[in-house]
N, C-alpha and C positions, 0 to 999 in steps of 0.2 A: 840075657843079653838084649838089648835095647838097639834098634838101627836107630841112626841120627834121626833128629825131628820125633820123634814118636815116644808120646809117653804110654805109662803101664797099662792104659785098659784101651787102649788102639789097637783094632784087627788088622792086622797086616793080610791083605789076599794072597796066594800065590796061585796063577791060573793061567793057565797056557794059552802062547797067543791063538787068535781064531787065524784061517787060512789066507783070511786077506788081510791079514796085519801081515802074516809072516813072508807072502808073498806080492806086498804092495809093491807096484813100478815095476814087477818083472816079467809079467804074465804079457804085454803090451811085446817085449822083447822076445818073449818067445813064439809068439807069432808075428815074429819078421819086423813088427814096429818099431826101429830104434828108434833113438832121436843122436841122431848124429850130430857131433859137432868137429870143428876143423882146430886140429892141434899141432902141426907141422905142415906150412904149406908151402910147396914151392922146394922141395927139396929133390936132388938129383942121384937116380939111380943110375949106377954104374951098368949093373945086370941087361936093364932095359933097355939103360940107354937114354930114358925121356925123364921130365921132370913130374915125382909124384905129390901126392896129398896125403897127410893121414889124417883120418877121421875116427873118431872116437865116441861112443854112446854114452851119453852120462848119466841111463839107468844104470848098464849093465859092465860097465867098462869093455864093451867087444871095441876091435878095430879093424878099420877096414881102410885099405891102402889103395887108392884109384888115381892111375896114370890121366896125363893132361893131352 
């Protein structure tokens, strides 16, 4: 059996990612570095009572919801 593109005498590798392929963009998040971005803004909580923001990190998809 033949993967697409590859003829008979092509070594196919198979080789486990290293730690920082498998862990690129995340390690920055886990120590506290998001990069926050603003995806609902201006929107009104009932609960609190005041108008919040959600914010969203677009490494790690965390979100964080901060009153005005």
């Amino acid at each position: 059996m033949l993967l697409s593109g590859a003829s008979m005498g092509d070594i196919v590798r198979f080789k486990k990612p290293t730690a920082q392929e498998k862990n690129k963009g995340k390690t920055l998040c886990k120590n506290g570095f998001h990069r926050w971005q603003i995806v609902n803004t201006r929107r009104f909580d009932v609960k609190q009572g005041q108008l919040v923001t959600e914010y969203r990190c677009s490494r790690c998809d965390a979100i964080r919801i901060k009153a005005q």
